[in-house]
N, C-alpha and C positions, 0 to 999 in steps of 0.2 A: 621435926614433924614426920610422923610416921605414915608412911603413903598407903594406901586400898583403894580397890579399882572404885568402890562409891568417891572414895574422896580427888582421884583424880578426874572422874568425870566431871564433878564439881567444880574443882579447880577450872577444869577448860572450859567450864561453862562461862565463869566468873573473868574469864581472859577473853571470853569476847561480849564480857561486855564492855568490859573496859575498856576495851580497841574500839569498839564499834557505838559508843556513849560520844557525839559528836556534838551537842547543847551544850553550853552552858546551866541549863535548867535541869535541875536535877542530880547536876554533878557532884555537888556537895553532899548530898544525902547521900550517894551511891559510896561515893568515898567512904563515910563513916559505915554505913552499912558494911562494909566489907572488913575496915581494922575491926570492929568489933566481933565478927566473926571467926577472922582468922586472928584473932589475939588470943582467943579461948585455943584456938588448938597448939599456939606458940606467942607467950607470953613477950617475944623481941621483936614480932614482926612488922612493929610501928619503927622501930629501930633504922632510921637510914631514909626514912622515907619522908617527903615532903608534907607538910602540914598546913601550910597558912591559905594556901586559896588566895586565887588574884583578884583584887578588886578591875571591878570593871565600870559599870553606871551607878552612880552612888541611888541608893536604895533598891537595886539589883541587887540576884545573889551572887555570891563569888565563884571565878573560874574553878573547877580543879580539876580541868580535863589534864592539866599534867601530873598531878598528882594522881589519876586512875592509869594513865600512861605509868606513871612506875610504877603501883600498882600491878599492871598489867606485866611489867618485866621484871618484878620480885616471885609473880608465881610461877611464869617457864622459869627461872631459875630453880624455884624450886623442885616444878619438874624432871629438869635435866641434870641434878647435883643432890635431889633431895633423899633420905633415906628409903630404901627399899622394903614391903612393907615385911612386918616379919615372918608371916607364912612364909615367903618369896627365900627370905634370908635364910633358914631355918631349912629348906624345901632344895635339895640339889635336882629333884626331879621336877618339880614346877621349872626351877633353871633351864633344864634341858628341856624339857614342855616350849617354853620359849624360844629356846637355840632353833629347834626344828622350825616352827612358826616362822621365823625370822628368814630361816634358811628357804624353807619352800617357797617364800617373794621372791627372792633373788632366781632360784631356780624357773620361776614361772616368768621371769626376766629374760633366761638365757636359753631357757630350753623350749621354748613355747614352738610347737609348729602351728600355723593356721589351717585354716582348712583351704585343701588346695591337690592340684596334682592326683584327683580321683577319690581325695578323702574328705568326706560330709562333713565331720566335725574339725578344729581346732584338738589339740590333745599336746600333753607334756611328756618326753621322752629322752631321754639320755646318761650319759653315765653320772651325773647328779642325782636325774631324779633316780636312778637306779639305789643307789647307795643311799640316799635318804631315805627311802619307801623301809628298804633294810633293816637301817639302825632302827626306823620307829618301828619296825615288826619284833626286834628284839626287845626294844623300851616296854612293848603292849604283854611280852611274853613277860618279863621280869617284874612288872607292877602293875597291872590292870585286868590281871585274871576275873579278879571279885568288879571292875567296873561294867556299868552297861552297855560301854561303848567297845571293849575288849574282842567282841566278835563281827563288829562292823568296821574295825582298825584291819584284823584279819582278812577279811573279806576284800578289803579295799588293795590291800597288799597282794592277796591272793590273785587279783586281776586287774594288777598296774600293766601287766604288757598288754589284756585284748581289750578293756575298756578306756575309752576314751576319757571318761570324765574321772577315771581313778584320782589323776588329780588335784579334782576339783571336791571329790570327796570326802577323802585324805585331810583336806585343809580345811572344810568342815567340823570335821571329827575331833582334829587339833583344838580347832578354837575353841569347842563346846565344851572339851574337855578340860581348855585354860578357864571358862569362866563357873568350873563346878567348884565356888571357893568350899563348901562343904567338905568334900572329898579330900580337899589338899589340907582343910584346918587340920582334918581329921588324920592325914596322914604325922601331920608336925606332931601332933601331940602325942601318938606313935611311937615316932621319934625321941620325942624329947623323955620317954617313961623307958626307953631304952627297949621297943620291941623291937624284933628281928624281921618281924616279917611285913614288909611295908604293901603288898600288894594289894590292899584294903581298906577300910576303912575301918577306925575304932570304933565299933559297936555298930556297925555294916557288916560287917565280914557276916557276923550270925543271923542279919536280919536279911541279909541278900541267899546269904545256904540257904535259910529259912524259904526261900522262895523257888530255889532250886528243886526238882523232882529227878533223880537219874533211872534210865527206862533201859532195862536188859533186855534183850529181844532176839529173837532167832529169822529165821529168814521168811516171816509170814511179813510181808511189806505192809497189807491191809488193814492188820492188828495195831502192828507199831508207829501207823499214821494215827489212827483210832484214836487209841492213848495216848500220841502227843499233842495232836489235837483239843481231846478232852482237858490234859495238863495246862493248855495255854487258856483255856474256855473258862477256867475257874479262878485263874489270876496268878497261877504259876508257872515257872518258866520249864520245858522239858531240855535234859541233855540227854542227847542219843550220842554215842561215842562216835558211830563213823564221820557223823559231822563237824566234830572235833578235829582243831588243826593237830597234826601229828607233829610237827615240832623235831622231827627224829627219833620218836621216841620209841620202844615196843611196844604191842599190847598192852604189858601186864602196867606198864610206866605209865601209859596213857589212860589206863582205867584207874589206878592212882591218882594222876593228877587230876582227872576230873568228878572223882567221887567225894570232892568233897559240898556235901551235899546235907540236907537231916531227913531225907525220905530218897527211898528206893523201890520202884515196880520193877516185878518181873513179869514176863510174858512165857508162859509154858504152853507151846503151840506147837501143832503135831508138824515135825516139820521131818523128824528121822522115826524110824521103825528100829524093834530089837524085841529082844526075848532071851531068856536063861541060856545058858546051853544043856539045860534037861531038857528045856521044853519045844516041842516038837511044832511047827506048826503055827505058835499062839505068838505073832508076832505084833509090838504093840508098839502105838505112836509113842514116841515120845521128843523130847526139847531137845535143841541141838547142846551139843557138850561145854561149848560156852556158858549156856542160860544157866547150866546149874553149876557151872566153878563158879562164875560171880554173883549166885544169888547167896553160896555159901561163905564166899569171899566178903559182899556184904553185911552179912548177917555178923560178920566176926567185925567188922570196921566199925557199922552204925547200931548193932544191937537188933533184935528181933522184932521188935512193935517198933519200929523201924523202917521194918520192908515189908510190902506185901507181895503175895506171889498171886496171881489171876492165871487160871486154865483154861484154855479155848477145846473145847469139844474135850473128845476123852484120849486124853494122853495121862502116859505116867508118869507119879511125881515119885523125886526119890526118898526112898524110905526110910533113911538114917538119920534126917534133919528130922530130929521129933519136935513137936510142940510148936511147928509153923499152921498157921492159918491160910490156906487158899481160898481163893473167890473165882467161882464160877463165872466165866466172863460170857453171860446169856447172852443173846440175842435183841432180849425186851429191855439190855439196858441198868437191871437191877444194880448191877456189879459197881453202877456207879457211886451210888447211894452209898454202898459200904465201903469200898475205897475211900470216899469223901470222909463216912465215920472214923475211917483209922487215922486219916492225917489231921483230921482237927483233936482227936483225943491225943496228938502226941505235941501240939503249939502250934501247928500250916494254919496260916491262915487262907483259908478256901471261900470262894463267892458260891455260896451253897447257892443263890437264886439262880446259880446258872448251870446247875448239875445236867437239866435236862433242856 
């Protein structure tokens, strides 16, 4: 019998009833109710078990609270001995999903301080939870990039030493992420067609970029709230790089790993000044040196209807990317509309009701 968490809830359902089935009346019928149930999912599991029912008061109906009693210790057995289900088998990272889970009880056993000695809360601290918190930062970096729980795993890790309740958090995030059976089918079957890249899910990976928007931005803070703002207002997610864990990575590694994406803004906002060295005088805003290495870094990753590029006030754009489309990024707002027009002609799904 092949175990899943519906079917083991069941099971434990069906184990108390039959521990806790204390009449005579009714016994009988519970009995059958149940081999016929579990016969269908295991053709032997009458096998071994008691059948007759005790007579008691002649035209009463027969005992079989012992027979629900074995009953009752044929399915912890099966519990505690029965096959694993085969995501589970199939899944070394659902395995370790687990290991951790298991581990952070014991930890929250041995580590726990209470609150006391001038500190308000209770909080878990030592070189346990140290090294736990670790490995699962590495687990989150190595297959949970594409999850939606990837930068709340981060986060959590990012401030296991000042928050108290990291935790508590922590062991949250674990569990939700044990019960997304979705994700983990999705990773097996992955697996089993021989991809390589387990960080996602099969036919997630595109539908989650799909949701993704990456935002290049120079140093107007006002702008690149603006637009991330807006990004989340219409039902997609913005990545801004510096809020991206670095991981050790550089730059240029770090705009890698996180561009993978199916849309990209840029923001051309006057943030430096420059002019020819003919020209005298005529000096002109323009974007910081970043904004335009990875809008054309872009351009060459994701393609051209691809990225949009939005200009705040009058700065200059650079004039060797021919054939790019900029948007005026007004004041009154417009800019939104068109924006919204480019990503839904390229598949974003956008909440157009909520442009303004």
């Amino acid at each position: 019998m092949i175990l899943n968490e519906q079917l083991v809830h069941q099971i434990n359902e069906d184990i108390k009833l039959c521990d806790n089935h204390k009449s005579i009346k009714g016994s009988e019928t519970l009995y059958n109710e149940l081999v016929a149930k579990y016969t269908v999912l295991d053709s032997n599991f009458k096998n071994g078990l008691p059948t007759m029912g005790k007579i008691t008061v002649p035209g009463e109906e027969f005992d079989f609270k012992p027979e629900l009693r074995a009953i009752s210790a044929k399915l912890k057995m099966i519990l505690m001995t029965g096959e694993k289900n085969q995501t589970e088998k199939q899944n070394p990272q659902l395995l370790k999903l687990h290991e951790y889970i298991e581990w952070g009880k014991k930890i929250k056993e041995e580590e726990n301080h209470p609150a006391k000695d001038g500190f308000p809360d209770s909080f878990v601290a030592g070189e346990q939870f140290n090294q736990w918190m670790s490995e699962i930062n590495i687990f989150n970096e190595r297959y949970l990039k594409n999850h939606p729980l990837y930068n709340s795993i981060h986060t959590a890790f990012f401030h296991k030493d000042t928050r108290s309740n990291s935790y508590d958090d922590m062991m949250g995030y674990l569990k939700a992420l044990e019960r997304d059976t979705e994700f983990w089918e999705d990773v097996v079957e992955m697996q089993t067609e021989k991809h390589k890249d387990f960080s996602g899910r099969k036919g997630i990976t595109k539908q989650m970029s799909n949701k993704k928007v990456f935002i290049v931005h120079g140093h107007d803070e006002l702008a690149e709230s603006q637009m991330a703002r807006f990004i989340e207002k219409i039902g997609l997610q913005a990545i801004i790089l510096h809020e991206q864990p670095n991981s050790g990575r550089t730059i240029i590694e770090k705009i890698e790993a996180n561009s993978d994406v199916q849309y990209a803004v840029v923001l051309y906002t006057p943030c430096d000044v420059g002019r020819t060295k003919e020209e005298t005088g005529a000096e002109r805003y323009r974007a910081r040196q970043n904004v335009v290495f990875e809008h054309g870094y872009l351009i060459g990753k994701l393609g051209r209807d691809k990225v949009s590029a939005l200009v705040k006030g009058d700065v200059e754009t650079p004039g060797d990317i021919s054939g790019v489309v900029y948007i005026k990024m007004d004041d009154g707002g417009a800019w939104k509309t068109q924006l919204v027009k480019e990503m839904i002609n390229i598949g974003l799904e956008c909440d157009i009701n909520k442009i303004f």
